[in-house]
Structures are given as structure tokens and as C-alpha cells.
C-alpha positions in Angstrom: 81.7 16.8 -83.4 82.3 14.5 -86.6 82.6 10.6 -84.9 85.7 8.6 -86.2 86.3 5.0 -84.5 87.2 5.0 -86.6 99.7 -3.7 -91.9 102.1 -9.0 -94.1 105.4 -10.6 -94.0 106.5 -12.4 -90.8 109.7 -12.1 -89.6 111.7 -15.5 -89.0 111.8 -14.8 -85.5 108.2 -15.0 -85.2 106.8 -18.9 -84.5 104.2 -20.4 -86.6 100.5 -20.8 -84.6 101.2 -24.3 -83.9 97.4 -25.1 -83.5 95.9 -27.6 -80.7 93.6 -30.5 -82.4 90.6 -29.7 -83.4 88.2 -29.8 -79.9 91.4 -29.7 -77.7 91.3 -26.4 -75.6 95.3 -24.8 -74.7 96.9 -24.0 -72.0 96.5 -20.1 -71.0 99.8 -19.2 -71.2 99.8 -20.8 -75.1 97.0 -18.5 -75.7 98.7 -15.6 -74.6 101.9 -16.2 -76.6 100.2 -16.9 -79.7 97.7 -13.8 -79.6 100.7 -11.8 -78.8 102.6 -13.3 -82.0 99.2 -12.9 -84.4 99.1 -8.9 -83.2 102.9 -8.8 -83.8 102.9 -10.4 -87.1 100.5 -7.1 -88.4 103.0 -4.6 -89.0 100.9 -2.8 -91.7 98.0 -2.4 -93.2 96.0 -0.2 -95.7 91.9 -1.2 -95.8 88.9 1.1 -97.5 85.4 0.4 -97.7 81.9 1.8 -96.2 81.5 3.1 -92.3 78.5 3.5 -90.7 77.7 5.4 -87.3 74.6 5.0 -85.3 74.9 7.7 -82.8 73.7 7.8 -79.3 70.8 9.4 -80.4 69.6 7.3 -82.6 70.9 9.2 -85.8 72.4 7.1 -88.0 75.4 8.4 -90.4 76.9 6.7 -94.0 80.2 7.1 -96.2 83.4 5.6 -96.7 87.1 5.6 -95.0 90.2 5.0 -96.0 93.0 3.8 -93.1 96.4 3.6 -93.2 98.5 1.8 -90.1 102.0 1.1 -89.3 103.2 -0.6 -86.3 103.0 -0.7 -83.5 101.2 3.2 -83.4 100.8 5.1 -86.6 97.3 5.6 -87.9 95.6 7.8 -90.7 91.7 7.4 -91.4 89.5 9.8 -93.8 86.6 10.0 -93.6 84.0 10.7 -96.9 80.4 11.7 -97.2 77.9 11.9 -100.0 79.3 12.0 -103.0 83.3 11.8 -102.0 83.1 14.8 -100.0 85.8 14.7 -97.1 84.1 14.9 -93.6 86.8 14.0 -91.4 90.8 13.2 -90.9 92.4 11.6 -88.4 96.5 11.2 -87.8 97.6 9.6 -84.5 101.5 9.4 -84.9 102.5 8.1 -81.3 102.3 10.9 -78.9 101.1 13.8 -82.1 97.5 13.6 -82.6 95.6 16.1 -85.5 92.1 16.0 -86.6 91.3 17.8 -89.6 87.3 18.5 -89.2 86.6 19.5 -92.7 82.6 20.9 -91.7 83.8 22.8 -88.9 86.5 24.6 -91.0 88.8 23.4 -88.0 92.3 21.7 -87.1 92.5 20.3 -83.9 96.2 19.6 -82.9 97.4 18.3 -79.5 98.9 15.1 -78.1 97.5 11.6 -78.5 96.1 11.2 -75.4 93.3 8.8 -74.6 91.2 11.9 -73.7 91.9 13.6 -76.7 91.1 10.4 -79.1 88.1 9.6 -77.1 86.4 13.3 -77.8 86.2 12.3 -81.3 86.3 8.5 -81.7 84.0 7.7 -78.8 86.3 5.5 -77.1 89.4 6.2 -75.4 92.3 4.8 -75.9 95.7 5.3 -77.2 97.1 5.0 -81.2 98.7 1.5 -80.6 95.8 0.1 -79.3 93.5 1.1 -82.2 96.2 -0.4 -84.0 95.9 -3.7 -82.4 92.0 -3.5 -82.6 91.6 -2.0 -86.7 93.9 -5.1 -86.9 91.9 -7.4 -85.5 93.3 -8.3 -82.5 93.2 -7.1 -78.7 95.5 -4.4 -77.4 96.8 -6.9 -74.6 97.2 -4.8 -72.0 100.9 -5.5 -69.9 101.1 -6.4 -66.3 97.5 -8.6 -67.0 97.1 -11.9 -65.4 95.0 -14.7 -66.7 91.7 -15.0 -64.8 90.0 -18.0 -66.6 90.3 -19.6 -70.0 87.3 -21.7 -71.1 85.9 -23.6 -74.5 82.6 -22.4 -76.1 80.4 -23.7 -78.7 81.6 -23.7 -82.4 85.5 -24.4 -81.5 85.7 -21.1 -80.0 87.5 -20.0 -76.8 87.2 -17.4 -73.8 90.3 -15.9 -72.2 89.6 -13.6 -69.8 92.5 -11.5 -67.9 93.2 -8.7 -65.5 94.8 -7.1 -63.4 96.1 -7.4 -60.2 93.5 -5.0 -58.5 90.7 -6.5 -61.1 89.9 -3.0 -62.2 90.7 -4.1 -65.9 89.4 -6.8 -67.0 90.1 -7.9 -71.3 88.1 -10.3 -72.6 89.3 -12.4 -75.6 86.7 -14.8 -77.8 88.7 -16.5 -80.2 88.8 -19.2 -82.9 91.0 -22.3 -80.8 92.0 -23.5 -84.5 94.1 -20.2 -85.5 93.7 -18.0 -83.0 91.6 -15.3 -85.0 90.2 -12.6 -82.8 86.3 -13.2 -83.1 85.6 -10.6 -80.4 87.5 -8.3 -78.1 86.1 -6.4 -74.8 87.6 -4.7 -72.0 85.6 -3.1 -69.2 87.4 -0.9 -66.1 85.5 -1.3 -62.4 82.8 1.4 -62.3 82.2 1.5 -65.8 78.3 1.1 -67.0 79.7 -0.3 -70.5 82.9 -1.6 -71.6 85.8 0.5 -72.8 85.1 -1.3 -75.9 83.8 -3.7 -77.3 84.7 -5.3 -81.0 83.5 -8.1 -83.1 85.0 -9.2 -86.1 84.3 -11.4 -89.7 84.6 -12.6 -93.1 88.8 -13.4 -92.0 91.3 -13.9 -95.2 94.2 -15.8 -94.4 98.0 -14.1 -93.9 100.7 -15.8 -94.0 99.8 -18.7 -90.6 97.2 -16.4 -89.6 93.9 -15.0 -90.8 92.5 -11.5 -90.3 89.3 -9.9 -90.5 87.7 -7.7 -93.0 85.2 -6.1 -91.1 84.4 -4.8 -88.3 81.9 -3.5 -85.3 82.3 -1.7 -82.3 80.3 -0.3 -79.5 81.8 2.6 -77.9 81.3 3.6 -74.0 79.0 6.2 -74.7 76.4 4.2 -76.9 78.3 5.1 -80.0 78.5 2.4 -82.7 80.9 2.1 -86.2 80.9 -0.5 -88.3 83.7 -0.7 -91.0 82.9 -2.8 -94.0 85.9 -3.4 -96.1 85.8 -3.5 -100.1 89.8 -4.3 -100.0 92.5 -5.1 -97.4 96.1 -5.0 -97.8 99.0 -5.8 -95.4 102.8 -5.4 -94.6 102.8 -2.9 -97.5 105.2 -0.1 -97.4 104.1 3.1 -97.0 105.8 6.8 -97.6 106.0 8.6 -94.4 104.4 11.5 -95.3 100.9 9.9 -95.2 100.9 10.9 -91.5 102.3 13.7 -91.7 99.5 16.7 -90.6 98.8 19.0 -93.4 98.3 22.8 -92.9 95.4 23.9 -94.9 95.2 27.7 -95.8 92.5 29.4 -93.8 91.7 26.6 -91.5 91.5 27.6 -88.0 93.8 25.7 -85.8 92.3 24.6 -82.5 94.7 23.6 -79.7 93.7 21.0 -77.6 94.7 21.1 -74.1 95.2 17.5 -72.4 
């Protein structure tokens, strides 16, 4: 099955970063708010460019993608191979997920589960947290406490949370000046690898905050997909039929069951 791992203008409720000096690290519940506010502030984005997948295998794939997102859980992304030919699209529209597999000559249609999402994007989770993460930031689970919060070479920062149980556990590494998202990780007790793992560069600013171009990810099943944007675009409108599934003629429609 084709592998997929595969939004700015900021409200006036929404608080500037409010930065700590240079060197300075802030308090954990400061970190929180703020990467809650950064992930908020995204409420659209558009972003094409190459995508390569190195499959557990070894075998490595190439083309290009095209994704559209709308907050806080709407998400398109096509797929191309050699020469512009469609391989693969995804919509996740909250709780309606379709996957048109162009190779296979196949539809698959079923709810957006993180089952369902994870049999073709190698990771499983839900659309609004592939939001959070194509946006650059990390889904931020609810009901997590903070565990530790510590400084790190090159005016970075660690926050690590989880929850109650510590089954979770969310690792943020982030830029203490502006709170950009250099890396995002969360691993669930029992797990051999993390649930996912992303690391992100070459950030443009928006508005207060900056957000990356590109990025990698290492799936839980040794799956990795790196995007590497040619142009980014946020807070844009978009017409609502971009998510919409379309019903090619003769395409057999596979029902998916979770």
C-alpha cells in the first residue's frame, strides 16, 4: 500500500510570544501557554514541494505533494510520481477519511480513525494532530502534566510531559527565543519506537511566530518521509470543496471497517 505521512492572520485575542531574554529559560507553564498559542495561531496552510519515503525495507521512493489544511482537522495531500503522475490522495475531514489509491484502481472510504490513518501513513494518529505536526508544532495532547523542563545547547529547550499513568509521554525541543518547534516526539509505555517522531527547519517568520518549511519524520514502523517545501502559504482561504472526496468512474470503492 502507497505510504502518505504525509494554514496566517492572528486573531486579537491571541497574545504576542512575549519572549524570555536571550539565555533565560521559562517557567513550564509559560511554555505551555505559548506552544498552545503558536499551534492556535496556524489556522491554514497550503505547502508543495518534494517527498521522499525510505521504507522499512530499505526501498526508497521520490515525487512531489501538494497539502492543503484548515483548522483545527481538515487535511488534503496528493501525492505525484515521475513525471506528474498521481500516486496517492488523501482527505481527512474530522471523523470522514478517503484515500484515493490511484495504482490500485481503489477508493478506500471509512472514518478517520487512528487505525485507519496509520495503515497508510505509517503512524497513527488522528486529522487534528497531523495538523498540529504538517504545521510545525506538537499535537499537545489534553489532560498532560509537565514532567521536566530543561535548557539545552544553542538556546534551545526540552519540555517533556505526560500523563497521569506515564503511559504518554510528549517530548518538545524548542527554540526558548520564539518558541519554534525544532522537534516533536511522543512515545506510549510498551512501544519499541515513538508514535512519532518529527524534526523541523529552514523557519520563515508569521506574524510573532516562525514556522518551518520542511520537514522529517520517523514513523513507528521504521517508515520515514521527508517533505521539502518549494513554497508555503498560510491563513489563506480555501473553497470547501477541496476536501470534498471525489467519485471517480470505475474505481472500486473499498470500505474500511474500523
Amino acid at each position: 500500500m502507497v505510504l502518505l505521512t504525509v494554514c496566517m492572520m492572528i486573531s486579537s485575542c491571541i497574545a504576542t510570544p512575549q519572549s524570555p531574554v536571550i539565555g533565560e529559560l521559562p517557567k513550564p507553564e509559560h511554555v505551555v501557554e505559548r506552544l498552545e498559542l503558536r499551534r492556535q495561531a496556524l489556522r491554514s496552510f497550503f505547502m508543495q514541494g518534494a517527498i521522499s519515503v525510505t521504507m522499512p525495507d530499505g526501498s526508497e521512493l521520490y515525487g512531489d505533494h501538494v497539502i492543503w489544511g484548515v483548522y483545527p482537522d481538515r487535511i488534503r495531500a496528493d501525492v505525484f510520481g515521475p513525471f506528474g503522475q498521481p500516486v496517492l490522495r488523501l482527505v481527512a475531514d474530522g471523523n470522514r477519511l478517503s484515500v484515493l489509491a490511484f495504482d490500485e484502481n481503489r477508493i478506500y472510504m471509512g472514518r478517520a480513525t487512528r487505525k485507519n490513518i496509520g495503515a497508510f501513513l505509517g503512524v497513527a494518529l488522528s486529522p487534528d494532530e497531523i495538523y498540529a505536526l504538517l504545521g510545525g508544532s506538537a499535537p499537545m495532547l489534553e489532560n498532560m502534566l509537565v514532567t521536566s523542563l530543561s535548557a539545552e545547547e544553542d538556546a534551545k529547550a526540552l519540555l517533556v510531559l505526560s500523563d497521569s499513568a506515564s503511559k504518554v509521554m510528549e517530548r518538545i525541543r524548542f527554540r526558548i527565543a520564539d518558541y519554534s518547534v525544532v522537534k516533536a516526539q511522543m512515545s506510549q509505555q510498551g512501544d519499541k519506537t515513538e508514535s512519532y517522531n518529527c524534526v523541523y527547519s529552514d523557519f520563515s517568520p508569521l506574524g510573532p511566530w516562525f514556522f518551518p518549511k520542511n520537514m522529517e519524520t520517523l514513523g513507528s514502523d521504521g517508515r520515514s518521509l521527508t517533505l521539502e517545501n518549494d513554497s508555503v502559504e498560510y491563513n489563506k482561504e480555501f473553497d470547501s470543496d477541496i476536501f470534498e472526496t471525489e467519485m471517480v468512474e470505475g474505481v472500486e470503492i473499498f470500505w474500511l471497517q474500523e
